[in-house]
RORO-555891 format. One record per residue (C-alpha): residue number from 1; residue in one letter; x, z, y. Coordinates in Angstrom, 1 decimal. Each point is the difference from the previous one (the first is absolute). Layout:
BEGIN
<num:NUM	residu:a	c1:X	c3:Z	c2:Y> .
...
This chain:
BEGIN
<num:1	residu:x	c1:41.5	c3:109.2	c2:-31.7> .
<num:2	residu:x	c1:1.0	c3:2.7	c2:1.9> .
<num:3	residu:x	c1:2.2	c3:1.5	c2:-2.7> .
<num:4	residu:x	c1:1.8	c3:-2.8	c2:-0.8> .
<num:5	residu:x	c1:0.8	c3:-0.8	c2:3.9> .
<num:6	residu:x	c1:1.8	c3:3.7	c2:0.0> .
<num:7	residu:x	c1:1.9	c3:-0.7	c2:-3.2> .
<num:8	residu:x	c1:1.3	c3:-3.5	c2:1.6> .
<num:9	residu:x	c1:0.8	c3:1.6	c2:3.0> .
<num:10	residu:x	c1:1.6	c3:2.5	c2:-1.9> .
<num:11	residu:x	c1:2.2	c3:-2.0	c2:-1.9> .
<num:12	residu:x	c1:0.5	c3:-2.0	c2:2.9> .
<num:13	residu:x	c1:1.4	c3:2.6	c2:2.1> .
<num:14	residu:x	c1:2.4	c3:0.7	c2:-3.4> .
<num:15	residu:x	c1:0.8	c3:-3.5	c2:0.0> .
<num:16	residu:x	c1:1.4	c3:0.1	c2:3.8> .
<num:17	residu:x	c1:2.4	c3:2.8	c2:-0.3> .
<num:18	residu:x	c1:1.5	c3:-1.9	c2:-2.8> .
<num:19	residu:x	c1:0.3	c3:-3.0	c2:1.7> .
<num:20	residu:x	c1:1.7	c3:2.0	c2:2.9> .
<num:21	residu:x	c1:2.7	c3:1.7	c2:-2.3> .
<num:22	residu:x	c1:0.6	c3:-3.4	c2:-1.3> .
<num:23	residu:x	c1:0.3	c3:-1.8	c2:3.2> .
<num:24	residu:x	c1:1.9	c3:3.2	c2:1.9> .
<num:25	residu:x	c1:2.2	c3:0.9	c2:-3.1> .
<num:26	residu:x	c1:0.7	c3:-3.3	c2:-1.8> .
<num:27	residu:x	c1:-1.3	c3:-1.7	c2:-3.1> .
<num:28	residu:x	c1:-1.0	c3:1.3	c2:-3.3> .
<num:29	residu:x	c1:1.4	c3:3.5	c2:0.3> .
<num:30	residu:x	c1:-2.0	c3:0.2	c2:3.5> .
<num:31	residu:x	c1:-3.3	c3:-0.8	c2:-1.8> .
<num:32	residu:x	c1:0.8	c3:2.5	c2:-2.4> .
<num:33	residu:x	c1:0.9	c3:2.7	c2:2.6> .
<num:34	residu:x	c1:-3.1	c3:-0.3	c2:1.5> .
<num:35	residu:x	c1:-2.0	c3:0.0	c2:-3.1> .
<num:36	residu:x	c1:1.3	c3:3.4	c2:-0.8> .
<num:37	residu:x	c1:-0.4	c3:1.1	c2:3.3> .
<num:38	residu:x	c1:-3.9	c3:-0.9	c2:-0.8> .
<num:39	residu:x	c1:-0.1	c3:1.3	c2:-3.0> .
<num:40	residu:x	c1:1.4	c3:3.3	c2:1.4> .
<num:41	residu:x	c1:-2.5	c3:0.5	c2:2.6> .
<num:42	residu:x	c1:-3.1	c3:-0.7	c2:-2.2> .
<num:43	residu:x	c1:1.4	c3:2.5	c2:-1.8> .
<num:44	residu:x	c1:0.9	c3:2.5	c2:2.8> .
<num:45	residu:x	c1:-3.8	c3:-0.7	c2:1.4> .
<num:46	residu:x	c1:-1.2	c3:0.3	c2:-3.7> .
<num:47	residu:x	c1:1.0	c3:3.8	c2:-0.4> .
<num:48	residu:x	c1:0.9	c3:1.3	c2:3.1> .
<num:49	residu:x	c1:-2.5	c3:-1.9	c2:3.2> .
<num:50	residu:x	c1:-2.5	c3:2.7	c2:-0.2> .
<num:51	residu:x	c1:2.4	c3:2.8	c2:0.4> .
<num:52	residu:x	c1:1.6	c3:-1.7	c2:3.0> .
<num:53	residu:x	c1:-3.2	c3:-0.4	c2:1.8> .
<num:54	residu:x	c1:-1.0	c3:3.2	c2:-0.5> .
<num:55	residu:x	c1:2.8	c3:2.0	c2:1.0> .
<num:56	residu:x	c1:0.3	c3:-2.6	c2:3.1> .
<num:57	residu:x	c1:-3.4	c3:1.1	c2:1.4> .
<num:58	residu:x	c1:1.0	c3:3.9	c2:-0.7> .
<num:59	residu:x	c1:-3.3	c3:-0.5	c2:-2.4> .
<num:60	residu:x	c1:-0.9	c3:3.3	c2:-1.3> .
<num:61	residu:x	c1:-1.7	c3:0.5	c2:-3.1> .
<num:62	residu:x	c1:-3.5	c3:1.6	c2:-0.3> .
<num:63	residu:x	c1:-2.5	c3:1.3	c2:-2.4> .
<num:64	residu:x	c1:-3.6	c3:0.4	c2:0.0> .
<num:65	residu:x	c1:0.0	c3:4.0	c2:1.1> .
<num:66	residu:x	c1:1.5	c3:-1.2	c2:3.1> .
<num:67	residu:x	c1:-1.3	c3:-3.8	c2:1.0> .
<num:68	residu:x	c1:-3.7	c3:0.5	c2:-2.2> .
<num:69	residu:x	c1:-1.8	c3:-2.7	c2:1.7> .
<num:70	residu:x	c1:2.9	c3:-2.4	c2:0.3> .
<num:71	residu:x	c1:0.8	c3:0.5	c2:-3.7> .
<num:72	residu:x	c1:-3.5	c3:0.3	c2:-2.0> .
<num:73	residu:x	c1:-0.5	c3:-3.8	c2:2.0> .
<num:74	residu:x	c1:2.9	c3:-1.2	c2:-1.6> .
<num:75	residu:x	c1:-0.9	c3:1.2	c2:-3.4> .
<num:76	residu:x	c1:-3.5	c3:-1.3	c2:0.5> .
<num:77	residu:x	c1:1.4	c3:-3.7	c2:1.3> .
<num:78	residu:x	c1:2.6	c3:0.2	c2:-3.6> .
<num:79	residu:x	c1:-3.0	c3:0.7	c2:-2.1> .
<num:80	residu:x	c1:-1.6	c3:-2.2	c2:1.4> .
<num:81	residu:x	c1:2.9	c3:-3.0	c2:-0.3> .
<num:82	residu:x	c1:0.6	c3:1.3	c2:-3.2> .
<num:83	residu:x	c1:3.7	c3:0.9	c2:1.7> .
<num:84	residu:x	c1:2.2	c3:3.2	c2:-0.9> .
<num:85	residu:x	c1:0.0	c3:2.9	c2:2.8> .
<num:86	residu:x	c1:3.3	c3:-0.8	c2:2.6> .
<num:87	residu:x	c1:1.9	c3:2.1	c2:1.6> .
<num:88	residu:x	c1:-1.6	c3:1.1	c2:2.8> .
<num:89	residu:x	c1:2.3	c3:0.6	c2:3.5> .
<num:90	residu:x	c1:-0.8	c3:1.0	c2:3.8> .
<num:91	residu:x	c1:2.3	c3:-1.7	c2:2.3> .
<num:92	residu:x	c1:1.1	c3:2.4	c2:3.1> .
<num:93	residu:x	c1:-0.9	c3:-2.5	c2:2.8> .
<num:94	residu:x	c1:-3.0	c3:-0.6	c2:2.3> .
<num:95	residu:x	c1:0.3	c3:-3.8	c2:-0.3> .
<num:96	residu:x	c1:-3.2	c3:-1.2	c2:-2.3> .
<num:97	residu:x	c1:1.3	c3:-1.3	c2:-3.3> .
<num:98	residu:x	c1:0.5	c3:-0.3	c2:-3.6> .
<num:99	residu:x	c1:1.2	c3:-1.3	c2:-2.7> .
<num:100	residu:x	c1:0.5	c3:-0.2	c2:-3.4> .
<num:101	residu:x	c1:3.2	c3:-0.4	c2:-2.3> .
<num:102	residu:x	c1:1.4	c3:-0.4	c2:-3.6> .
<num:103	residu:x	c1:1.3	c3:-2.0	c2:-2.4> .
<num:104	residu:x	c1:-3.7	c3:0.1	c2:-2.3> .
<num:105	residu:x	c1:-3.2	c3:1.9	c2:0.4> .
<num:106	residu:x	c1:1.7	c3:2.4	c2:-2.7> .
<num:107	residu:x	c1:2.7	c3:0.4	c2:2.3> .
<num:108	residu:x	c1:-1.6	c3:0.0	c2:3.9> .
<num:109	residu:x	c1:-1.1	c3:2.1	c2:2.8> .
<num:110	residu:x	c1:-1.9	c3:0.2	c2:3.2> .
<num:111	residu:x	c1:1.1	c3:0.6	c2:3.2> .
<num:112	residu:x	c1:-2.2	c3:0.7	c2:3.0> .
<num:113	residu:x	c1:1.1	c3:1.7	c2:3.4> .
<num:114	residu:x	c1:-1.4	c3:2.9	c2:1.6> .
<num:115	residu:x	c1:-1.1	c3:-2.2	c2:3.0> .
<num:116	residu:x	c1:-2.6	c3:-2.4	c2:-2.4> .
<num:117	residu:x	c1:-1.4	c3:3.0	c2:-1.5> .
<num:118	residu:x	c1:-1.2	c3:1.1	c2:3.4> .
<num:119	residu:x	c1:-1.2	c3:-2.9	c2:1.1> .
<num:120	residu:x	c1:-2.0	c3:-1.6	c2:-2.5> .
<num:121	residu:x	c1:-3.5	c3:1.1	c2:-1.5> .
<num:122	residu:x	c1:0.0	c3:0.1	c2:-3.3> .
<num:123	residu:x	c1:-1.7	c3:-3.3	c2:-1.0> .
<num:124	residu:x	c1:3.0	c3:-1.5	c2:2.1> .
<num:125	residu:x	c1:2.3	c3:2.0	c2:-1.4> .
<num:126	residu:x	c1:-1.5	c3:-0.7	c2:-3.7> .
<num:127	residu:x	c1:0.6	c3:-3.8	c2:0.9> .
<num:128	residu:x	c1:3.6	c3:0.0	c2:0.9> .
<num:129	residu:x	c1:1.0	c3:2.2	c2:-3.1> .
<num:130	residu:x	c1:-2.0	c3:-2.5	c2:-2.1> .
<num:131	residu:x	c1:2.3	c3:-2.7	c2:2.1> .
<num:132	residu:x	c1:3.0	c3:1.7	c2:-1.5> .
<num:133	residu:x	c1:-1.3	c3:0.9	c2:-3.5> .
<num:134	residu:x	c1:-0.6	c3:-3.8	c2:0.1> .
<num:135	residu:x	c1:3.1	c3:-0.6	c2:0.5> .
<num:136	residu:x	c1:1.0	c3:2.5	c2:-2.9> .
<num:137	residu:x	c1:-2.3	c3:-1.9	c2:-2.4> .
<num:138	residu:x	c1:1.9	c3:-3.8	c2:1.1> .
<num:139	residu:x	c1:3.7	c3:1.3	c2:-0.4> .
<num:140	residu:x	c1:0.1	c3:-0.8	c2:3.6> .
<num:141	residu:x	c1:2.2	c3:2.8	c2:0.9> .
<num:142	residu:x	c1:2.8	c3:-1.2	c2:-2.6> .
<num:143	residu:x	c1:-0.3	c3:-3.4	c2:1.4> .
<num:144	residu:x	c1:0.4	c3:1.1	c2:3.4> .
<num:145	residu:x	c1:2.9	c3:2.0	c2:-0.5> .
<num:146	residu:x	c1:1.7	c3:-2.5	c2:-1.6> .
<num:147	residu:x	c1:-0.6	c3:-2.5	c2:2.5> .
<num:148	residu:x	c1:1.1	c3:2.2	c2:2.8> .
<num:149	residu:x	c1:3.3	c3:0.8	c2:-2.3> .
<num:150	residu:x	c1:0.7	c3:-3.3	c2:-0.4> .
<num:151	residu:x	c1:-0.6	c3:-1.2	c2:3.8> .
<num:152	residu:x	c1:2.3	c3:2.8	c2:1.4> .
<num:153	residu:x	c1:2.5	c3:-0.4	c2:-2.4> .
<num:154	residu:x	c1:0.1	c3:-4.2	c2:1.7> .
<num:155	residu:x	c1:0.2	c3:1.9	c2:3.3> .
<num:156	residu:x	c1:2.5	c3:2.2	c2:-0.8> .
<num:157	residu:x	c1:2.3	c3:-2.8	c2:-1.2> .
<num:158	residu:x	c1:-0.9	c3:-2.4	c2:2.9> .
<num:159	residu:x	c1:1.2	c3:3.0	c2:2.4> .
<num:160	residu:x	c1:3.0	c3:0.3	c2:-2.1> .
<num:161	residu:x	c1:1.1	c3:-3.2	c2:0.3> .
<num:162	residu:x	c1:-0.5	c3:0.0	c2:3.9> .
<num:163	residu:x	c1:2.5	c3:3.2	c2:0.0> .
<num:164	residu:x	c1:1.8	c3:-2.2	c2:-1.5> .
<num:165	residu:x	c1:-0.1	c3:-3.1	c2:1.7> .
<num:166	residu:x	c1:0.3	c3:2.3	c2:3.2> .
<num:167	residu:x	c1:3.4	c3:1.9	c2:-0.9> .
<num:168	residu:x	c1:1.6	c3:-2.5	c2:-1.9> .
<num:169	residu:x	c1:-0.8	c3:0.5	c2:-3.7> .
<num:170	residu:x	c1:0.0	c3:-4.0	c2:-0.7> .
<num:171	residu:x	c1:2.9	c3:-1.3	c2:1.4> .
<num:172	residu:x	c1:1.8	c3:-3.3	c2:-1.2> .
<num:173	residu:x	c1:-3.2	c3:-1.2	c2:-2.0> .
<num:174	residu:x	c1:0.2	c3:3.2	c2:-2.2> .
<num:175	residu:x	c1:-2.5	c3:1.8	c2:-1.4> .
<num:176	residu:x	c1:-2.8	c3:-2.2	c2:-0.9> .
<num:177	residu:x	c1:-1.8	c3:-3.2	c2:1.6> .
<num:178	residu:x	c1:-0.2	c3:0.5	c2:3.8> .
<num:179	residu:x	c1:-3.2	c3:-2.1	c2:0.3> .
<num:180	residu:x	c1:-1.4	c3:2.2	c2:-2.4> .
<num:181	residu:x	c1:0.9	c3:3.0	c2:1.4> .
<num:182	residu:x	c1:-1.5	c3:-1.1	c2:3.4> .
<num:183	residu:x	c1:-2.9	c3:-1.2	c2:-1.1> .
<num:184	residu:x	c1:-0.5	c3:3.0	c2:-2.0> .
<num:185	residu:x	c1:0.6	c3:2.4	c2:3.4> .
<num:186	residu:x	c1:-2.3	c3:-2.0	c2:1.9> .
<num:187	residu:x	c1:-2.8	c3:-1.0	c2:-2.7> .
<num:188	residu:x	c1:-0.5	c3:1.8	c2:-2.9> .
<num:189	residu:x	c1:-1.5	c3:3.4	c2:1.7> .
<num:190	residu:x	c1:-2.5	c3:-2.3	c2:1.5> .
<num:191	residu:x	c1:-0.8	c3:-1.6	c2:-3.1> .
<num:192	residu:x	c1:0.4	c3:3.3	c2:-2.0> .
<num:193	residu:x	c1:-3.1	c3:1.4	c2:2.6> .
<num:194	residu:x	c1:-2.1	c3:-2.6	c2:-0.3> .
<num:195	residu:x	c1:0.3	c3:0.0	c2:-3.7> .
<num:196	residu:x	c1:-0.5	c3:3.7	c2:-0.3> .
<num:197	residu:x	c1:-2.9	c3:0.0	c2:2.8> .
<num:198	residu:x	c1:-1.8	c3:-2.8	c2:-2.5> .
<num:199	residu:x	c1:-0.4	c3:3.1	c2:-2.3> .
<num:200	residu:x	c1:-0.5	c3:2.4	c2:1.3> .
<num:201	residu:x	c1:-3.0	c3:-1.6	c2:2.8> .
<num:202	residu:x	c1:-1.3	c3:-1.4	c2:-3.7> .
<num:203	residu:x	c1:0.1	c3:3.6	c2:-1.7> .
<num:204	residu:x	c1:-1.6	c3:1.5	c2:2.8> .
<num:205	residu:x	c1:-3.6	c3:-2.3	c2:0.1> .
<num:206	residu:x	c1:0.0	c3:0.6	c2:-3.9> .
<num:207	residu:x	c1:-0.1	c3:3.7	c2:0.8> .
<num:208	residu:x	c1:-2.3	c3:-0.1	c2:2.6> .
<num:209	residu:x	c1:-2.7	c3:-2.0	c2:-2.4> .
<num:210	residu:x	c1:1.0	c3:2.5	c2:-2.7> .
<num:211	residu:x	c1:-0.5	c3:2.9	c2:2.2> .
<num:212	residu:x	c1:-3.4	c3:-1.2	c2:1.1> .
<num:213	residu:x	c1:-1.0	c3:-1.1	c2:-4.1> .
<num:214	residu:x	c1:0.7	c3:4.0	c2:-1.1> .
<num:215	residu:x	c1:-2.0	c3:1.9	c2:2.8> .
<num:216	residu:x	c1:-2.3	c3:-2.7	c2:0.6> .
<num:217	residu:x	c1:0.0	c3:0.2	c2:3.4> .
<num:218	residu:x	c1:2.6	c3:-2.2	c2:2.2> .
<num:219	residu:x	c1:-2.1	c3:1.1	c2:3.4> .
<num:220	residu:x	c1:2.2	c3:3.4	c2:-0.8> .
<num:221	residu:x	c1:3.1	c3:-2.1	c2:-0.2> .
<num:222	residu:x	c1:-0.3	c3:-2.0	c2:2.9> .
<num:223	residu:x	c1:-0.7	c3:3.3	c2:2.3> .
<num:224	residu:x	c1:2.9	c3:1.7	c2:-1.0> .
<num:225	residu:x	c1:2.3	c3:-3.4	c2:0.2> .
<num:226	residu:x	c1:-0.7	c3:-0.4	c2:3.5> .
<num:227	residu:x	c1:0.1	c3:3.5	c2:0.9> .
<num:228	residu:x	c1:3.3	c3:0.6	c2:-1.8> .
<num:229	residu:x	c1:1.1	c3:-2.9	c2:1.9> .
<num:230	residu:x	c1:-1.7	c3:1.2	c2:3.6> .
<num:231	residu:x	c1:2.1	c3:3.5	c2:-1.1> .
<num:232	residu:x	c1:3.7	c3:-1.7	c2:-1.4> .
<num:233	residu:x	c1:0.2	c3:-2.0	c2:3.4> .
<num:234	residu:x	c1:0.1	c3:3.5	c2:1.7> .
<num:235	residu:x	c1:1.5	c3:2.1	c2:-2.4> .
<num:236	residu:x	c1:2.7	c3:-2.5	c2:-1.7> .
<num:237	residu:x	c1:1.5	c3:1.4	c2:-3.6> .
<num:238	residu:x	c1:3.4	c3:-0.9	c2:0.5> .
<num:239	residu:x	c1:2.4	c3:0.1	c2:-2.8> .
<num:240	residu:x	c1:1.7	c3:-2.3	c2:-2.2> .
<num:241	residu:x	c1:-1.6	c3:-3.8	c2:0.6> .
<num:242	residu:x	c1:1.5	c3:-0.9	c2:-3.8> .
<num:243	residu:x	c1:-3.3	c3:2.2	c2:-1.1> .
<num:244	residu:x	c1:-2.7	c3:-1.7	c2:2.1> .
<num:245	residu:x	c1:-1.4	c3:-2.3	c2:-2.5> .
<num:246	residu:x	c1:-1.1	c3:3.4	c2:-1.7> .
<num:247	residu:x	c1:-2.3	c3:1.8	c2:2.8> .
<num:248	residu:x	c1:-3.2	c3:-1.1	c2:0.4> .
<num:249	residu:x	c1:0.5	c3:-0.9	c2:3.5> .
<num:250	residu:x	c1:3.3	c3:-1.1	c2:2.0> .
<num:251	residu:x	c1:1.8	c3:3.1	c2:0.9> .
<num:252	residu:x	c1:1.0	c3:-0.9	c2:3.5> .
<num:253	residu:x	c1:-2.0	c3:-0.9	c2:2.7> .
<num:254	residu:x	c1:0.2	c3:-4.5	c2:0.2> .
<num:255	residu:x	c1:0.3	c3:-2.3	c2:2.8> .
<num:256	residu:x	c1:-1.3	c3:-3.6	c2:-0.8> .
<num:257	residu:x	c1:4.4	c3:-0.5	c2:-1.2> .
<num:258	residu:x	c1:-0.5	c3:2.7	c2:-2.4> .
<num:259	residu:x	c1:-3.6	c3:-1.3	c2:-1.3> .
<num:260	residu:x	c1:1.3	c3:-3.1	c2:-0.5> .
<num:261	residu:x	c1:2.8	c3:1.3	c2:-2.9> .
<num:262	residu:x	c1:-2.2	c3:2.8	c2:-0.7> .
<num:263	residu:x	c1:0.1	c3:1.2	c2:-3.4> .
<num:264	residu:x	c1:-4.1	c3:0.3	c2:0.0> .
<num:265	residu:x	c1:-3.0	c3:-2.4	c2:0.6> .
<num:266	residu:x	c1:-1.8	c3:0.8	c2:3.5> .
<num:267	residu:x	c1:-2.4	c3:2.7	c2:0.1> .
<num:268	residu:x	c1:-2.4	c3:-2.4	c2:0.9> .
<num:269	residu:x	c1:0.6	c3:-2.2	c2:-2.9> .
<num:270	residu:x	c1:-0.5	c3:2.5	c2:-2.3> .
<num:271	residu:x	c1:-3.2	c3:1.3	c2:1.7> .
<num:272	residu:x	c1:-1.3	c3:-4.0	c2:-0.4> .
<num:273	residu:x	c1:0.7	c3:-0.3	c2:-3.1> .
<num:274	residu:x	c1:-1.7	c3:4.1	c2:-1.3> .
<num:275	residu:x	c1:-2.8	c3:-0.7	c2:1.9> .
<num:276	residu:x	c1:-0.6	c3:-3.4	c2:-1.1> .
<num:277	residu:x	c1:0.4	c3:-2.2	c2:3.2> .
């Protein structure tokens, strides 16, 4: 059930930036321009998302002379899973996270910053790698980067368009439907979020239940959610929000705005639902 929510909200999400090049731009040839623009970025996130991430986190490659216990647990979890090894990467930053990336398990990697490899045990730390391996295993990380394409691609136009609006661009009833255009500046982001949020909060419980079905011990998971979370409130990530719905917890620290379009499920959501409540 899950699955098929994802690819709904998926195409959905697909389905609104075309309507917005057709309402914005006019007619057929709108519809069209925003179906390429689609087809574009699934392609762009198809061969190119897990580069981007990595090189925005400064991830540095790492190999099992110098990371042995970080990488022997990987291998273990991908026999396990029946997966191919990732990549594996050290992020430079104190912040505790992780992710994972890539457009198949053939094709993926691991990221995990210095900061969540000294704070977790390694139980914990065996639970959030399964988390992303899980994700790995679901094609979750092409998914999300495709979704998070797509949705800043409707931002970027909806800011274009208020540029425009702003200096003059649309003059004399030129260039394109007005109502469109303001509805798009004032409605589409939110609708792109909410649309994109539907994923990736969806994504992230499936993770969480695979993570806990491959070690076989969600206690481990839970722990080192809420003590991720106890750390990322004090020690916020930072960096590009476009790649939140890939970390394993929200990068910045939240206020009870932020929660509310966060790109994650509560911590204490997720505990409920590892531990059984």
């Amino acid at each position: 059930m899950n699955q098929i929510k994802t690819v709904a909200l998926l195409g959905l999400l697909s389905g609104l930036l075309i309507a917005i090049c057709y309402g914005v731009f006019g007619g057929v040839g709108g519809a069209l321009l925003g179906l390429g623009l689609a087809s574009v970025m699934n392609l762009g996130s198809w061969f190119y998302s897990d580069r981007i991430a990595l090189a925005a986190y400064k991830a540095q490659p790492v190999t099992a002379d110098r990371a042995p216990k970080l990488y022997y647990t990987i291998e273990k979890l991908c026999d396990r899973a029946n997966l191919p090894m990732p990549g594996v990467y050290i992020i430079p930053s104190g912040s505790p996270n992780a992710f994972a990336t890539g457009r198949d398990p053939e094709h993926a990697a691991v990221a995990v910053t210095e900061g969540i490899l000294r704070l977790l045990p390694e139980d914990e730390l065996e639970g959030v790698l399964a988390h992303e391996l899980t994700h790995i295993r679901n094609r979750d990380t092409l998914t999300q980067a495709v979704a998070a394409t797509i949705a800043s691609a409707i931002s970027f136009i909806a800011q274009m368009l208020s540029y425009s609006m702003w200096f003059g661009g649309s003059r004399n009833g030129e260039g394109g439907n007005p109502i469109g255009m303001l509805a798009t500046i004032l409605l589409a982001p939110i609708a792109a979020s909410i649309i994109q949020l539907g994923i990736s909060r969806t994504r992230e419980f499936e993770a969480d239940a695979g993570a806990a079905e491959l070690t076989g011990n969600p206690e481990a998971l839970a722990r080192a959610l809420q003590r991720i979370d106890n750390m990322a409130r004090r020690v916020p990530m930072g960096g590009n929000p476009a790649f939140e719905p890939l970390m394993i917890m929200n990068a910045r620290s939240r206020d009870w705005l932020r929660n509310l379009f966060s790109t994650h499920p509560s911590t204490e959501a997720r505990v409920q639902r590892l531990l059984g409540r």
